[in-house]
C-alpha positions as CSV (number, residue, x, y, z in Angstrom):
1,X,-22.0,-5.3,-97.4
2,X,-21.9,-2.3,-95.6
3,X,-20.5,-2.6,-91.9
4,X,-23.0,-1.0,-89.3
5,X,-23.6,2.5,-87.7
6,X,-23.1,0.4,-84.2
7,X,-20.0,-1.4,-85.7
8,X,-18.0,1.5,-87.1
9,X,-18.4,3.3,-83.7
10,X,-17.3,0.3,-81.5
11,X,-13.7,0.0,-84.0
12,X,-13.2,4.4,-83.8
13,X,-10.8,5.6,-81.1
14,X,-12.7,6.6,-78.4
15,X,-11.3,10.1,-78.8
16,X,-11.5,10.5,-82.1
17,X,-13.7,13.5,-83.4
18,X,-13.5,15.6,-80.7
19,X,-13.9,19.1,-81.5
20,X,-11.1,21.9,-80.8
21,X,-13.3,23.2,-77.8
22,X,-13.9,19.6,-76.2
23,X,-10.4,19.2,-76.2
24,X,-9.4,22.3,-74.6
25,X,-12.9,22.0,-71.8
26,X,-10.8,18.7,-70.8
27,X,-7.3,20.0,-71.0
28,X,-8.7,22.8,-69.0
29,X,-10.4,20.3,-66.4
30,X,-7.4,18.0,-66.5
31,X,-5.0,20.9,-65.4
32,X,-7.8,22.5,-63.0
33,X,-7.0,18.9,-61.3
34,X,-3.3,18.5,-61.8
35,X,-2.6,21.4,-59.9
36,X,-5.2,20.8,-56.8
37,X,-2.7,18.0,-56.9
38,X,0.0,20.1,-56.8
39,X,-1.3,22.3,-53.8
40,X,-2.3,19.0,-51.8
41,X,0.5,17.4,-51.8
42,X,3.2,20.5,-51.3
43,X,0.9,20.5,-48.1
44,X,1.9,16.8,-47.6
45,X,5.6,17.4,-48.5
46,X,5.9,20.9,-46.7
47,X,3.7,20.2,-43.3
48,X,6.2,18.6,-40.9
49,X,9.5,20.9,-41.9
50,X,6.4,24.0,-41.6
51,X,5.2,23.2,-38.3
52,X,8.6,22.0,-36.9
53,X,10.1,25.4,-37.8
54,X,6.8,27.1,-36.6
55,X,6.3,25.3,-33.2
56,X,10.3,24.9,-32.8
57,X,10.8,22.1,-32.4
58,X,12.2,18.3,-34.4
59,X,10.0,16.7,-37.1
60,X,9.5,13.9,-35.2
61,X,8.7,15.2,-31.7
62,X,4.9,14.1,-30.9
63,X,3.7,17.9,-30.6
64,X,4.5,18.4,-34.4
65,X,2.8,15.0,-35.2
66,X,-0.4,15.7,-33.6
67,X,0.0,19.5,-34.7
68,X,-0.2,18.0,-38.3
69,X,-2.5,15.8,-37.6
70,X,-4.8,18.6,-36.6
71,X,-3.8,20.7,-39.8
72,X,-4.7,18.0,-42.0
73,X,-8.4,17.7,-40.5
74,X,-8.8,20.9,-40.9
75,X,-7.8,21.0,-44.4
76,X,-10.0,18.4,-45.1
77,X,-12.6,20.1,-42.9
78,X,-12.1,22.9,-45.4
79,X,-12.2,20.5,-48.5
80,X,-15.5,18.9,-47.3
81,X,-17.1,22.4,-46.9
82,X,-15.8,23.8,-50.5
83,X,-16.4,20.6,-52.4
84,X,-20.5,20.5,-50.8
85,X,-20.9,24.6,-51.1
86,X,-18.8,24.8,-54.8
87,X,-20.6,21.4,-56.4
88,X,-24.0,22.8,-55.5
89,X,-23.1,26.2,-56.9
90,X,-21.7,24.7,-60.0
91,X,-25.2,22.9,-60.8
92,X,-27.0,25.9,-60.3
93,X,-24.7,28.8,-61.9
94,X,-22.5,26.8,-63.7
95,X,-19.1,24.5,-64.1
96,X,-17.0,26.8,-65.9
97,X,-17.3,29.3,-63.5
98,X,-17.2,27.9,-60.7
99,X,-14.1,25.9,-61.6
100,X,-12.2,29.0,-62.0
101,X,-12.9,30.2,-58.7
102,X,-11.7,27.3,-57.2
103,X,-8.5,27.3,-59.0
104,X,-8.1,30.9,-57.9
105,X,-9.1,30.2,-54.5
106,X,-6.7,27.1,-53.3
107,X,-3.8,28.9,-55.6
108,X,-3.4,32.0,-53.5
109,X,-4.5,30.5,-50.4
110,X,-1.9,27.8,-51.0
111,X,1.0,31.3,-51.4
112,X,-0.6,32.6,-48.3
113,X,0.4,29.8,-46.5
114,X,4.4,30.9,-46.4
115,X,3.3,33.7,-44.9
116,X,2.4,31.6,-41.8
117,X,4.1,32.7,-38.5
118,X,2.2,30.3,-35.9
119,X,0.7,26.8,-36.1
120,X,-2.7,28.3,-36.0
121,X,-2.5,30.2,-38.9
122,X,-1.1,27.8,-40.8
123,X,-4.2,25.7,-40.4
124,X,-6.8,28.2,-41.0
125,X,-4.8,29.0,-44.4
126,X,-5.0,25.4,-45.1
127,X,-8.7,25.3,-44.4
128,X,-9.2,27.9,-46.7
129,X,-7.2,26.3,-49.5
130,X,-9.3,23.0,-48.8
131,X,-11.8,25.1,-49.5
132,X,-10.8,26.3,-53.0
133,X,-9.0,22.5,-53.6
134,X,-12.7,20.8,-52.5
135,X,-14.3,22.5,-55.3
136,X,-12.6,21.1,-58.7
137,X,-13.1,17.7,-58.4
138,X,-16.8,17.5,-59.1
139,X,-16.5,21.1,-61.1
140,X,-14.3,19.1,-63.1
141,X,-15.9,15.3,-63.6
142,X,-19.0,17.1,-64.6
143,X,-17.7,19.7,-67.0
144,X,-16.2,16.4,-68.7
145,X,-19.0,14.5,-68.7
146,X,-21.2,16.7,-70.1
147,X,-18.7,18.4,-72.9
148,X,-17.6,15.0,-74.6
149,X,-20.0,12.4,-76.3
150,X,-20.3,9.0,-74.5
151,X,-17.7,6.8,-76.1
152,X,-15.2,9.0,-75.1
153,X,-16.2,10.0,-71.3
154,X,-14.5,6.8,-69.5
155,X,-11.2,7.8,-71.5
156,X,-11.3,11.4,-70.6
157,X,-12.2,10.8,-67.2
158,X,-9.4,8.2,-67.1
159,X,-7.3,11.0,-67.9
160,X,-8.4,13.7,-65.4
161,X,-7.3,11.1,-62.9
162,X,-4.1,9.5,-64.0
163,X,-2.9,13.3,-64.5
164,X,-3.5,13.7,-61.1
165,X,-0.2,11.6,-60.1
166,X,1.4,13.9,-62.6
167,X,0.5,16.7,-60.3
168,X,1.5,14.8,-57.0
169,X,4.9,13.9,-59.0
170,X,5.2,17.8,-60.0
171,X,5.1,18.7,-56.2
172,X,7.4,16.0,-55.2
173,X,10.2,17.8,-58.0
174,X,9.1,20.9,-57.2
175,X,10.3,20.0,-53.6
176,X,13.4,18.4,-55.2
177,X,14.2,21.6,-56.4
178,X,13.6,23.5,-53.2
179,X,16.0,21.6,-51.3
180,X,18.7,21.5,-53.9
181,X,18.9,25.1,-53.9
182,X,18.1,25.4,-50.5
183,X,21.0,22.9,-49.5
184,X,23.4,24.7,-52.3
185,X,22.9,28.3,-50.4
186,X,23.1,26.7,-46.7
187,X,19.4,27.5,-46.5
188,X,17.9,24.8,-43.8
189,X,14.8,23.1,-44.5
190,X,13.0,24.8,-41.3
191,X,13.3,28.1,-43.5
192,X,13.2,26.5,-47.2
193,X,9.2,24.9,-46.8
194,X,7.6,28.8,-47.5
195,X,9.2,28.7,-50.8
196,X,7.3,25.5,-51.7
197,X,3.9,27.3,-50.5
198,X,5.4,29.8,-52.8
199,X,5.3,28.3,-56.0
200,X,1.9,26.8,-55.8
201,X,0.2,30.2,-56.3
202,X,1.4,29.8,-59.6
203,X,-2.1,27.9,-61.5
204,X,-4.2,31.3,-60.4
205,X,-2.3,32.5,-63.5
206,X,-3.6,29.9,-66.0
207,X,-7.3,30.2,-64.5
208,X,-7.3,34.0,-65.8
209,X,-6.1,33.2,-69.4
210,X,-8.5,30.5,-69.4
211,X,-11.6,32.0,-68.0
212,X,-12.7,34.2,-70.9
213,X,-12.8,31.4,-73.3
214,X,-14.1,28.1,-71.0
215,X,-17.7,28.0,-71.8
216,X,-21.0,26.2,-70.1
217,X,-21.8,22.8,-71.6
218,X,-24.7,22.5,-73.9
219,X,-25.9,20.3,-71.7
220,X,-26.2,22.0,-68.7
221,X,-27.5,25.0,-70.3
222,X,-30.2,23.4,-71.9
223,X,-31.6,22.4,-68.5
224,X,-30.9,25.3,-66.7
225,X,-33.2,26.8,-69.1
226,X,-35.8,23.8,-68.4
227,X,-38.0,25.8,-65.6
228,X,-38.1,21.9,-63.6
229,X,-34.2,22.5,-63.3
230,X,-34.3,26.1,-62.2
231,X,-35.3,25.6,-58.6
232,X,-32.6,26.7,-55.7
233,X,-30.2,25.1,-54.2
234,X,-32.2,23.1,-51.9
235,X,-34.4,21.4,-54.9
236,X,-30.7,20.4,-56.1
237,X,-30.3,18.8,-53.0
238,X,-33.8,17.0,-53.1
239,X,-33.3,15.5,-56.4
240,X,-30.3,13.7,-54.8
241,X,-33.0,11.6,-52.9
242,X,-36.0,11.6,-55.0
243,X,-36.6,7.9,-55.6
244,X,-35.6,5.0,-54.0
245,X,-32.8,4.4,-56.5
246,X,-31.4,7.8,-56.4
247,X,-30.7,7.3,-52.4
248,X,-29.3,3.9,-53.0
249,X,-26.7,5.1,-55.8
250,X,-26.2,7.9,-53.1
251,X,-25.4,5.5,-50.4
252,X,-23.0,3.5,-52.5
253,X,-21.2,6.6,-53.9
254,X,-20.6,7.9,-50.5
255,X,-19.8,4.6,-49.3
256,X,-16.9,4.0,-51.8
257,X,-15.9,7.3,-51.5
258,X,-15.7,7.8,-47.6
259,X,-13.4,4.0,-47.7
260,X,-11.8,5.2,-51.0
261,X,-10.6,9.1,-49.2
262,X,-9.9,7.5,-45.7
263,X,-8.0,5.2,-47.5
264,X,-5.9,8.2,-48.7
265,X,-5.7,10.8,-46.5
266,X,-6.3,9.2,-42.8
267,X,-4.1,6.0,-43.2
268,X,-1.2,6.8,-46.7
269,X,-0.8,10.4,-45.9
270,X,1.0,9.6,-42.8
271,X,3.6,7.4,-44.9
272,X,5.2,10.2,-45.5
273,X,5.3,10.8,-41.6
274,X,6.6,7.3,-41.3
275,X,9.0,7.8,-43.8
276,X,10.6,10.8,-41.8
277,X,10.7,9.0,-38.2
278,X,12.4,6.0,-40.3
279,X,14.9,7.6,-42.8
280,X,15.4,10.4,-39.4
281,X,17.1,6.6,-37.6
282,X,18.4,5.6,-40.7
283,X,20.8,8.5,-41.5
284,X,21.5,9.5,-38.2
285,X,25.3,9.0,-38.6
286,X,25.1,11.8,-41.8
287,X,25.4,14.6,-39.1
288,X,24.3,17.9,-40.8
289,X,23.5,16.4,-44.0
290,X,21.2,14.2,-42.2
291,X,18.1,16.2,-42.8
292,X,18.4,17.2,-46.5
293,X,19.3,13.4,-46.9
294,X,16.2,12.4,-45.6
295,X,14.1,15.2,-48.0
296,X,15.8,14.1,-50.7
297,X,14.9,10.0,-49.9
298,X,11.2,11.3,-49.2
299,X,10.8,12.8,-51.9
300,X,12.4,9.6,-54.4
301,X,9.8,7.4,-52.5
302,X,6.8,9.8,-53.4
303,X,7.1,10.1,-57.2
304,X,7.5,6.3,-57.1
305,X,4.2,6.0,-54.9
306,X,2.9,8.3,-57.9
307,X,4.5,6.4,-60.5
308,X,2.6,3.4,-59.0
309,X,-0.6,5.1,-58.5
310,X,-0.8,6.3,-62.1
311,X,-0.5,2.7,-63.0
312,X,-3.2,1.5,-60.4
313,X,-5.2,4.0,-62.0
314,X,-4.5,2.8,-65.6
315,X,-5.3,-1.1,-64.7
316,X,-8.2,0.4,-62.6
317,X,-9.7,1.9,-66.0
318,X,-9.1,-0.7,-68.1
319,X,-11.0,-3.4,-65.4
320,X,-13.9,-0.9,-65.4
321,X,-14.2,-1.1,-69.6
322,X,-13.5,-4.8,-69.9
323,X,-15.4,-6.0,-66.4
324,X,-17.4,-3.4,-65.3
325,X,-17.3,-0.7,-62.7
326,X,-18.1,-2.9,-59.5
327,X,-15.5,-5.9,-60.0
328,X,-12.7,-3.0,-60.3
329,X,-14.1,-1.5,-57.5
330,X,-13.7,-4.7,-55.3
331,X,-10.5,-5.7,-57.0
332,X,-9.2,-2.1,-55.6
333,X,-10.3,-2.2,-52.6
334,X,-8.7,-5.1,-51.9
335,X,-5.1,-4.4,-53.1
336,X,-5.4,-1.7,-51.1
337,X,-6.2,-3.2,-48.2
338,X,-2.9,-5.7,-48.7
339,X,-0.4,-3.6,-49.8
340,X,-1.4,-0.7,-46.8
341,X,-0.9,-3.2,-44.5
342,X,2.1,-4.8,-45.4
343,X,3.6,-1.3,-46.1
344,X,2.9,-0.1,-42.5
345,X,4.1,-3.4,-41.0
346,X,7.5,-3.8,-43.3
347,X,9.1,-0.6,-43.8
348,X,12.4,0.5,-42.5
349,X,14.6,2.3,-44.7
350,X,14.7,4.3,-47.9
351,X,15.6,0.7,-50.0
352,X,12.1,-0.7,-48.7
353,X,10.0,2.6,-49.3
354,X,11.3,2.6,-52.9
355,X,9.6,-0.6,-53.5
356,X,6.9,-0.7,-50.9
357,X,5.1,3.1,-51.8
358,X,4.4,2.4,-55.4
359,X,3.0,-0.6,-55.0
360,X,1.4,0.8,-51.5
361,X,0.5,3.6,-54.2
362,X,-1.2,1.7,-57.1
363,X,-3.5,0.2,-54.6
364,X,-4.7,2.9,-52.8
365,X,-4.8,5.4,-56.0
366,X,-6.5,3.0,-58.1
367,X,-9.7,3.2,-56.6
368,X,-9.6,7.1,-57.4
369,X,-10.0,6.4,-60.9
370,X,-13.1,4.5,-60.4
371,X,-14.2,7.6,-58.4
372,X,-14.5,9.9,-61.2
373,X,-15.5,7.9,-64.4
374,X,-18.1,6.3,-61.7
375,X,-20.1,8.9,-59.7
376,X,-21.3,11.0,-63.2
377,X,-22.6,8.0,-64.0
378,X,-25.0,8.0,-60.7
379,X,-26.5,11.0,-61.0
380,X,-28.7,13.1,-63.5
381,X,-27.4,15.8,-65.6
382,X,-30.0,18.6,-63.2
383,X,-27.9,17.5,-59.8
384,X,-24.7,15.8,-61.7
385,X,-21.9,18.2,-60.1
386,X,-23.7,18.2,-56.7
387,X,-24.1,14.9,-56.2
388,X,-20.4,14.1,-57.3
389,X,-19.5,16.7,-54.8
390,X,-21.9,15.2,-52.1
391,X,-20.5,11.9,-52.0
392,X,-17.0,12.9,-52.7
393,X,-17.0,15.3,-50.3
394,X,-18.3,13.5,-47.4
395,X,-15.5,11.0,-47.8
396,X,-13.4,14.3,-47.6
397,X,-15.2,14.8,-43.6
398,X,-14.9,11.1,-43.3
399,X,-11.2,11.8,-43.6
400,X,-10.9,14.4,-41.3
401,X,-12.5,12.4,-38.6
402,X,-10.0,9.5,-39.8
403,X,-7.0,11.8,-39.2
404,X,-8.1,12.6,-35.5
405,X,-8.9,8.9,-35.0
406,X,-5.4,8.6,-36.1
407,X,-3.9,10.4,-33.9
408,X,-5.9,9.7,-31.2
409,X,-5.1,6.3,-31.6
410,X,-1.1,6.8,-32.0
411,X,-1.0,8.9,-28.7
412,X,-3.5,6.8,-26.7
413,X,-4.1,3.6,-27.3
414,X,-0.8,2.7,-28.8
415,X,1.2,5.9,-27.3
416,X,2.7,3.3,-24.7
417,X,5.1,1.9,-27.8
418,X,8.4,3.3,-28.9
419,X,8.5,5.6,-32.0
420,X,7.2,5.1,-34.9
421,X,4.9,2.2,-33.7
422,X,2.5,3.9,-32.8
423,X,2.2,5.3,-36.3
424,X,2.2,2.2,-37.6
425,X,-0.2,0.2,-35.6
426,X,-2.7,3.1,-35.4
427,X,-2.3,3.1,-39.7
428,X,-2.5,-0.8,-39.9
429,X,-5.9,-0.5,-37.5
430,X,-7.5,1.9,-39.6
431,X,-7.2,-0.5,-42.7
432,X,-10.4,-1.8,-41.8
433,X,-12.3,1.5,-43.8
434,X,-11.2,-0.5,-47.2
435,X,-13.4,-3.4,-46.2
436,X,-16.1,-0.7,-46.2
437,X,-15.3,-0.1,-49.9
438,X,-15.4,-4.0,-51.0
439,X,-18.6,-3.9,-49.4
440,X,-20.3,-1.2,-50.8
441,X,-18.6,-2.0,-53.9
442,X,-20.5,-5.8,-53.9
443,X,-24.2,-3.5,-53.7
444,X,-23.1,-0.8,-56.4
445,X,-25.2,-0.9,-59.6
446,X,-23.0,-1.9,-62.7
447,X,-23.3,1.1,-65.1
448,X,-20.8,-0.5,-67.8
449,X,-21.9,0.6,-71.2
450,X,-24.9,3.0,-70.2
451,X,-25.3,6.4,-71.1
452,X,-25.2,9.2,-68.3
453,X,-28.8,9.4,-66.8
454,X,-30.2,12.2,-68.1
């Protein structure tokens, strides 16, 4: 008896039979979105030492804290705007393309940014590599989606994701490195941070060699030549809301993005801020050494927080394939909401934060994984890298409102409190945004096992 089309499929490695080019389109996307990584989170590493050494003053004094505050919103200001005008673009003149602009844009925006010499400039540099950064994400999901066959899209997607921590991790080294030789050649870390801005110019390189050869998926191209998918930008836009179910898988992508991206950049980001004001007490007694001692712990208790997201991401995936898209979701959601909290609450030296980020990390990262092998699966192939964009990118504007609640919340309501309290009771209020994901999450359609809408 001969086993089944259906059954000899469901036993073959999900990757398995993948040509030469679907590899390298994933490769390609993967690394397009290992090294927006990269650039993000140098920004996270380098921001305090940049604008300490740029508005003279210590790392923890409130005027750099609210300073990068303000740079963060507007680098997620800048995200929003690239990730809306680059996901449209890329549905109406292409993925490829428009993924290499991206790359090229946040990697020499991201070099600019040593060449900063005020505050200001250093935020309008980093809303311009938002700009470029904005772009890849839903560039990238949809260049994916549409390159490999069905039973391998959760996998790669899986991928695209999980090699995202691999990019944070490669920034946090990167910024091991700086400081090593920085601290070997009496270099101080006021001066050392341009030298990480430095190095993430570095992908524009790769986006060159692979531009000639990255190619439009067969997919898209056959419905760009469909004359119903030729319309302009704002027929893109339409189809995102023609049909009652089309807004409603909308709504719930936005939803779960905007808790998912607060989540991230309004409440974790400033762990790293907390870290600083904390491990800044705790080696106070190191004298000179005191501030390369706390770089050094900071950057230890990031690759662990990426260690642990990478393996939030992992569980997150395998949930998704075994129980569906919305029980992950809500699972997520609600280990971040526990381990944010806690994190925020508990920490107060460099022993805690090397337990309490990567679990803080797996919660809060996990979700992203849901993020990309979910959305394609919401949208049709004629508005697929716009509506990704759309809903991603508003939880990018969420964010940036988030970071100014933040700080409006640290130096009003709870500026009475000693430092870093009001950091941590401004982070621990703002925990509320993931009960906005478990709710969406409890309305989202289950997609488990469908093919992309077409």
């Amino acid at each position: 008896m001969q086993p089944s089309e259906e059954s000899v499929i469901a036993r073959t490695p999900t990757t398995q039979g993948l040509s030469a080019y679907q590899w390298f389109a994933v490769a390609v996307a993967c690394a397009a979105w290992l090294f927006d990584n990269v650039g993000q989170r140098l920004f996270s590493l380098g921001r305090i030492p940049a604008l300490a050494s740029l508005l003279h003053a210590p790392g923890s004094d409130l005027a750099v804290q609210s300073a990068a505050k303000w740079a963060t919103a507007y680098f997620l200001l800048g995200w929003g705007v690239g990730g809306l005008i680059l996901g449209v673009l890329g549905d109406r003149f292409g993925r490829a393309k428009l993924l290499t602009i991206s790359v090229l844009l946040y990697s020499l925006c991201t070099g600019a940014t040593a060449l900063s010499r005020t505050a200001w400039d250093f935020s309008v540099l980093r809303f311009a590599t938002g700009v470029g950064i904005g772009g890849v994400f839903g560039l990238a999901v949809a260049l994916i989606s549409e390159t490999v066959p069905d039973r391998a899209r959760l996998a790669a997607l899986s991928w695209l994701q999980i090699l995202s921590t691999v990019g944070n991790v490669g920034a946090a080294l990167i910024s091991f490195g700086v400081d090593a030789v920085a601290q070997a050649r009496g270099v101080p870390v006021s001066q050392s941070w341009r030298w990480l801005f430095w190095a993430g110019a570095a992908p524009a390189a790769l986006a060159l060699l692979w531009a000639p050869w990255l190619r439009e998926s067969e997919l898209w191209l056959r419905k760009r030549r469909d004359a119903r998918s030729a319309g302009g930008i704002a027929q893109l836009l339409a189809q995102l809301v023609n049909g009652q179910q089309a807004r409603r898988n909308l709504l719930i992508g936005c939803l779960l993005c905007i808790a998912g991206v607060v989540g991230l950049w309004g409440i974790g980001e400033y762990a790293v801020d907390l870290q600083d004001a904390v491990f800044t007490r705790f080696y106070a007694a190191a004298g000179p050494l005191a501030a390369h001692k706390v770089a050094t712990a900071k950057n230890l208790a990031y690759v662990l927080q990426m260690s642990g997201g990478a393996l939030g991401m992992v569980l997150f995936a395998r949930a998704a394939d075994r129980y569906g898209r919305r029980p992950a979701f809500i699972a997520g959601f609600s280990a971040a909401l526990i381990t944010t909290v806690l994190t925020y609450w508990l920490l107060n030296s460099p022993v805690e934060a090397y337990w309490m980020m990567p679990v803080m990390g797996a919660g809060q990262l996990s979700v992203f994984a849901g993020f990309s092998i979910y959305l394609p699966e919401l949208f049709a192939t004629r508005c697929r890298s716009t509506g990704v964009s759309v809903a991603y990118n508003l939880g990018r504007f969420a964010a940036a409102a988030g970071s100014l609640l933040s700080a409006g919340l640290a130096s009003g309501v709870f500026g009475r409190f000693a430092e870093p309290l009001p950091l941590r009771y401004s982070a621990m209020s703002m925990c509320v945004v993931f009960l906005l994901g478990v709710t969406a999450a409890l309305f989202a359609p289950e997609t488990k096992g469908k093919p992309l809408p077409d």
